[in-house]
Each structure stands twice: as structure tokens, then as C-alpha cells.
C-alpha positions in Angstrom: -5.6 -17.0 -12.7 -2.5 -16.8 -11.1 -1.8 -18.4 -7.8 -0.9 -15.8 -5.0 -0.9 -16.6 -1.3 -1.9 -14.8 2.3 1.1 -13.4 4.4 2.2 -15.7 7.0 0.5 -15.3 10.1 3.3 -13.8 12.1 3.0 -10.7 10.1 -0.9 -10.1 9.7 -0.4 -10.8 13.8 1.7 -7.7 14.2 -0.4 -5.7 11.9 -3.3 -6.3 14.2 -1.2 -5.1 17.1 -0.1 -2.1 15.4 -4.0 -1.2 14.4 -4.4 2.7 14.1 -6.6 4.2 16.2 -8.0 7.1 15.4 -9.7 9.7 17.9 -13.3 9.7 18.1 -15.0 12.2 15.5 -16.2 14.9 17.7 -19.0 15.1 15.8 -20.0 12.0 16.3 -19.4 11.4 20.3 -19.1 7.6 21.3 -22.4 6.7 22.3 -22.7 4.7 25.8 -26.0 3.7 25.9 -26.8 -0.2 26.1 -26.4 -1.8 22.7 -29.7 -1.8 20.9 -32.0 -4.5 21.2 -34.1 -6.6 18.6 -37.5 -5.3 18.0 -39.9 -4.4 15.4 -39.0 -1.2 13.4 -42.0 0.2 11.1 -43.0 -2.8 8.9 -39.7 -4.5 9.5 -38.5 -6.5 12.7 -34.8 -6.3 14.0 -33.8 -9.9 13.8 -29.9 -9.4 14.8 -27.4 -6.8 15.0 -24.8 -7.2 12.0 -22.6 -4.8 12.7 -22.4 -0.9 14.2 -20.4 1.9 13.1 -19.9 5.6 13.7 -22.9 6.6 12.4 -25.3 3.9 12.1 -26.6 0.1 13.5 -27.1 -2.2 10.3 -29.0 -4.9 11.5 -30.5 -8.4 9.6 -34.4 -7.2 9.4 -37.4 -9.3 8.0 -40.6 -8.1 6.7 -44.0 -9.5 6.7 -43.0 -12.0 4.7 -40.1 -12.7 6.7 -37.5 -12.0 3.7 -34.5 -11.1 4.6 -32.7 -7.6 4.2 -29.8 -5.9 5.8 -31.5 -2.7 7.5 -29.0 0.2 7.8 -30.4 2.8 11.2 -28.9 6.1 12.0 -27.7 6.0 15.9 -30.2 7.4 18.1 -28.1 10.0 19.5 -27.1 11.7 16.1 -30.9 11.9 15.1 -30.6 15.7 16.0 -27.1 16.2 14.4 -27.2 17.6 11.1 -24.1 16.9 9.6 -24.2 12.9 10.2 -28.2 13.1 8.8 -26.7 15.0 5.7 -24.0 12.2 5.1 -26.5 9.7 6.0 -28.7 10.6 3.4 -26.1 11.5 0.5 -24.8 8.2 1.0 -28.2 6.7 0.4 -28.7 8.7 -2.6 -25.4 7.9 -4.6 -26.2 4.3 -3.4 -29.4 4.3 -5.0 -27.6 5.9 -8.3 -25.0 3.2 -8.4 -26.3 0.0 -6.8 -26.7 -1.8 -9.9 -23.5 -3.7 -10.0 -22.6 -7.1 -8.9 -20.0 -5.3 -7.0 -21.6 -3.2 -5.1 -24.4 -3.7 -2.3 -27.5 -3.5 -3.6 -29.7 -0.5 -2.9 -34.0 -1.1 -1.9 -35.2 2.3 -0.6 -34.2 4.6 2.0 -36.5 7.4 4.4 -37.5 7.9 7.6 -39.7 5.7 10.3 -40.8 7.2 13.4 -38.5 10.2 12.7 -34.9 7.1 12.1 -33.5 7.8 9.1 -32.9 4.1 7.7 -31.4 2.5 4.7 -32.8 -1.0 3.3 -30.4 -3.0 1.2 -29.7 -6.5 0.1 -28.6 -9.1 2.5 -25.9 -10.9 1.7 -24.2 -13.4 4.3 -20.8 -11.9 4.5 -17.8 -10.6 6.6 -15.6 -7.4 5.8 -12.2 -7.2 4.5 -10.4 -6.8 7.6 -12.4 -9.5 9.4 -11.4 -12.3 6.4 -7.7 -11.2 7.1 -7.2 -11.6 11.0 -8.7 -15.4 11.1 -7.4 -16.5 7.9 -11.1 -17.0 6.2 -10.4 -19.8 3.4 -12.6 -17.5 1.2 -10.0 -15.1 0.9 -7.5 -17.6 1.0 -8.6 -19.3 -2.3 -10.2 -16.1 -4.0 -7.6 -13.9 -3.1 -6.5 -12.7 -6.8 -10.6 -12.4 -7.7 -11.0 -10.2 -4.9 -8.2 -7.8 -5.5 -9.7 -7.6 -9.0 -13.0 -7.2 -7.8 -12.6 -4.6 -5.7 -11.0 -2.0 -8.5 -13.6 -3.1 -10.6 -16.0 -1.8 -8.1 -14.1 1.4 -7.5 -14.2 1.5 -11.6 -17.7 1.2 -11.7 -18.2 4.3 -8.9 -15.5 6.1 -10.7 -17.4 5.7 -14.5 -20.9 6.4 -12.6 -19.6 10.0 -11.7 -18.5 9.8 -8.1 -15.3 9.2 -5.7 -15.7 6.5 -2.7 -13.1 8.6 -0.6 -13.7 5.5 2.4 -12.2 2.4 0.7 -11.0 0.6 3.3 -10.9 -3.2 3.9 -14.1 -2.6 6.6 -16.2 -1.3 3.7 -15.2 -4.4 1.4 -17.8 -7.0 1.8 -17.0 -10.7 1.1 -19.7 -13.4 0.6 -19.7 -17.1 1.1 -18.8 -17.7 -2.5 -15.9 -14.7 -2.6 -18.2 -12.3 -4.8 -17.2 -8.6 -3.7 -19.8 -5.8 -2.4 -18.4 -2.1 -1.8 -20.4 -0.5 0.5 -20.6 2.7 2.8 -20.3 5.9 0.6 -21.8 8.1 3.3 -18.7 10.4 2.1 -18.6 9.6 -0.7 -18.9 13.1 -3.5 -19.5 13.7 -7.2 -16.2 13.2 -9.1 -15.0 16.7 -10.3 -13.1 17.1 -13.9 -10.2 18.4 -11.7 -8.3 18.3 -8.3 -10.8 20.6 -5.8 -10.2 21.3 -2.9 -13.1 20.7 -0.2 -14.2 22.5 3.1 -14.3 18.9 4.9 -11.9 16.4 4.9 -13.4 13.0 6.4 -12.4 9.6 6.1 -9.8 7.5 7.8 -5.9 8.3 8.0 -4.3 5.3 7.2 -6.3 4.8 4.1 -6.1 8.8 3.0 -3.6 10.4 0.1 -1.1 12.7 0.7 -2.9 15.3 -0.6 -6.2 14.3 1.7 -3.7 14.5 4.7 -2.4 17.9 3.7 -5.9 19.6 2.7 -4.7 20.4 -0.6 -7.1 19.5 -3.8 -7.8 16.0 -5.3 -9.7 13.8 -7.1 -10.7 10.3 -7.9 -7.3 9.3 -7.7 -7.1 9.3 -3.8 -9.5 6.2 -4.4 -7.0 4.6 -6.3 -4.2 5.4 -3.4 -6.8 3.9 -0.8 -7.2 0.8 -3.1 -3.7 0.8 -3.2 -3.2 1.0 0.4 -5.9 -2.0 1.1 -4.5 -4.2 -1.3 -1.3 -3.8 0.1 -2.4 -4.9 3.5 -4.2 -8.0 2.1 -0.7 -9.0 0.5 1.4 -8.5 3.2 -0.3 -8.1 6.7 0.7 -4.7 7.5 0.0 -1.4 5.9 2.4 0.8 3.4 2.3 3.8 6.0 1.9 2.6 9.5 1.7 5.8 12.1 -0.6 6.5 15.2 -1.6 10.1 14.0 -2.5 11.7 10.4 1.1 13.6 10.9 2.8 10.5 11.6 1.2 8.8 8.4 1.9 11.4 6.5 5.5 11.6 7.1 5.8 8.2 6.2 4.1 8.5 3.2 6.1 11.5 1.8 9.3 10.1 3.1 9.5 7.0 -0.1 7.8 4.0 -0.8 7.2 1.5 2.0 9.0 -2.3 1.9 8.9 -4.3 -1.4 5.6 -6.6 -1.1 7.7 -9.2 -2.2 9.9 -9.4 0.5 7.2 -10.7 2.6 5.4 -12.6 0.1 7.9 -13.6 -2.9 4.7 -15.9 -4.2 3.3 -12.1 -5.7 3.6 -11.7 -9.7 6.3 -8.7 -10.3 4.0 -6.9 -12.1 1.4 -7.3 -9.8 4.1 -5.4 -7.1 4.7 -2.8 -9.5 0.7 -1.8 -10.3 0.3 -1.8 -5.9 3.3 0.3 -6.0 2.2 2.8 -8.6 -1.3 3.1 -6.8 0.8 4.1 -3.8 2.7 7.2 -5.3 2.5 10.1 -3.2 2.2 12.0 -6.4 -1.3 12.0 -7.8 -0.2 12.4 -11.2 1.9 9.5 -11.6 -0.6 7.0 -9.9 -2.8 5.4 -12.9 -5.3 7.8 -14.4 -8.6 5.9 -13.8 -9.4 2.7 -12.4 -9.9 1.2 -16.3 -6.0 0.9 -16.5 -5.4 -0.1 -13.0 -7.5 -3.0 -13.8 -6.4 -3.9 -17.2 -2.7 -4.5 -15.5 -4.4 -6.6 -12.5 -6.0 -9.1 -15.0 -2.3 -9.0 -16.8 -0.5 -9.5 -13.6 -2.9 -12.0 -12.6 -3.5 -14.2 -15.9 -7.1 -13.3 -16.3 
């Protein structure tokens, strides 16, 4: 396995700075409300609060037995909202399709208590992507080149099982203690077509989208491979491919060239690792790698594996 190294710190630093933020979904208005509170939920009890997103709490819950799962709970304001209980629930069915992968979280049972929708999964003690990168985690540190291969493997696995991701991002790549990789989150996540299709909504997050998500024009499972592209990137060198405060602003960039040679902030990177990363990043589909199967065959190459 070959030995490749974090950015310096200077660099990841002004990445954080230069976070995009995107405008609140106006589906899915920012909720003001107090944060939620332990308590019991159905047969589980709400032990902790893990994390909260746009859509939904995931809290550490214990059962009767007090064993340990990671309880995923729609917010409280969108119980009414029909879109964000369609994604909700979509998501938890392609989990349940898919979840038997090391990579990817693992799926228990999903349904409805006292009118919540609620997703129950495996808990694993873990922090995200994006988390590992800004303090530096040793994990990532010494399984950095795992990871990277990890993660398409995952993408491989969602790819081969019929469906695209379309929200890889470092937030939705779980690490755990002992640098083993979970993919989670496919609330957007949609069947894989046999062709570039076009859809009627275009979700997901900016920096991590294709040119051809940003333009509204058809695509396929190869904007997965542009988001993996995108995320790997960032892990290598700090800062992402296609920085821009707005979707026009990333796009621009995007369709203006390639961004800055990885190995000019991190000359420890294989050459051939550079070159898979940069192929990934094409803003034309067809000349990104076909499926994830080859994208992973070079990684293990570039990487020694």
C-alpha cells in the first residue's frame, strides 16, 4: 500500500474558510425550535443526539435490552411535507436493498411511531469525512489510501446493485475507529437508468454536482463518479477542484479546465493516482471512467494494492 500523506494544514485551513454555503432548501425551511431532547421513542429511548441534518435527527437509541443502534427521525416540522416524507422513505427503501456491504451502513427496519417516520440502522462509533479532515483525525491520517479505495468500492457496490448515490460527499462518508468505510444517506438517491435521463428534480449539493447536474441536462451514474472525484480531491489537497459560492459560480469553474495539479500541493501522491482523480473530474461524462469497476482497478494500481 502506498504511502500518501494529508495536505498541510495551511491549506485544509483555507478550505474550511472558503466552505460553500448553500441557501436553505425552501422546502425544507430551517427549523428554530429548541434542539430535541433525549427521551423515549416507541420501544427505543433517545440516548444522545449524533448528528442533525436537513431532513432528519439521527440519534444513538437503545432498546429494551439496551443495545445500541443509530436511530434515524424525520424533523418534526416536515412531518406534513410530502416531498421530504417521500425522500425519507425511498432512501430507506434502496437502503434496505443494498445494506449488505461492509461499506455501507447497515440497514434494521424502517416505519412510522406515533405518526415519525424513523430509520433504525447499525451503530457504528464514527465521524464523517469532512469532520476527520478539519482536526487531522490520525484515522484518516494512517488509512488514508484504504479510504479512498473504500469509498469507490462502496459507490461500486450501489452502482452494480442498480442505483446512483447522487449525494456523495465527504458528510455522507462515515469513518470508524479502525478506518472501515460506511456510505450512507441515499435519501436522493434513484434507480440507475441504461442511459443519460433527464429528471424533473435536481437535488443534491453544488460543489459536489457534475456539470451536467448543474446545467439540468441528462445523466447517469457517472455524476457519482464526478462527486467521488470531487471528495477525493478535497481529502488530497484541502480544497475543492471547483470552489464558487453559487451553482453558477461552480459551474463556471468547472467548464472553464481542470483545477490545480493535486501534486502541486501534495507531491507525496502516486502520478497515476493524480491522473485517475483527474479523469473522475472531466466535465465530459463520456470520458470519465465508465463504471466504478475500472475506477477502482486503477486505485488499487496507483496505490500498490
Amino acid at each position: 500500500m502506498a504511502r500518501i500523506s494529508l495536505p498541510s494544514r495551511a491549506s485544509r485551513v483555507t478550505s474550511v474558510r472558503r466552505q460553500i454555503v448553500t441557501p436553505p432548501d425552501p422546502e425544507f425551511p430551517i427549523d428554530d425550535r429548541p434542539a430535541p431532547k433525549p427521551g423515549p421513542f416507541g420501544r427505543f429511548y433517545l440516548q444522545e443526539l449524533i448528528n442533525s441534518g436537513g431532513m432528519a435527527d439521527i440519534w444513538l437509541a437503545t432498546d429494551e435490552n439496551h443495545k445500541p443502534f443509530a436511530l434515524r427521525k424525520l424533523h418534526h416540522k416536515l412531518r406534513f411535507n410530502l416531498m421530504a416524507r417521500r425522500r425519507f422513505v425511498r432512501g430507506c427503501d434502496i437502503l434496505s436493498k443494498i445494506h449488505s456491504h461492509e461499506h455501507v451502513i447497515g440497514y434494521l427496519e424502517h416505519g412510522k411511531i406515533d405518526g415519525t417516520l424513523y430509520c433504525l440502522m447499525e451503530y457504528v462509533e464514527s465521524s464523517n469525512l469532512k469532520q476527520m479532515l478539519v482536526r487531522s483525525d490520525p484515522i484518516l491520517v494512517e488509512n488514508l489510501a484504504n479510504i479512498l479505495i473504500d469509498m469507490a468500492i462502496a459507490l461500486e457496490h450501489v452502482h452494480d446493485s442498480g442505483f446512483m448515490h447522487l449525494d456523495f460527499k465527504p458528510e455522507n462518508v462515515l469513518i470508524t475507529r479502525n478506518g472501515a468505510v460506511r456510505l450512507v444517506d441515499f435519501d436522493l438517491s434513484q434507480p440507475r437508468p441504461d442511459g443519460p435521463k433527464k429528471v424533473s428534480k435536481n437535488p443534491g449539493t453544488p460543489a459536489y454536482m457534475a456539470p451536467e447536474q448543474l446545467q439540468r441536462e441528462a445523466f447517469d451514474h457517472r455524476v457519482d463518479i464526478f462527486a467521488y472525484g470531487v471528495t477525493a480531491y478535497e481529502l488530497l489537497s484541502g480544497q475543492k477542484p471547483f470552489p464558487g459560492e453559487s451553482p453558477d459560480e461552480i459551474l463556471r469553474r468547472e467548464l472553464s479546465g481542470p483545477p490545480p495539479p493535486l501534486r502541486e500541493v501534495n507531491p507525496d501522491l502516486p502520478l497515476a493516482l493524480e491522473k485517475s482523480i483527474f479523469k473522475c473530474l472531466d466535465r465530459d461524462m463520456n470520458k470519465r471512467h465508465p463504471i466504478m469497476s475500472v475506477l477502482v482497478l486503477e486505485l488499487k494500481a496507483a496505490l500498490y494494492v
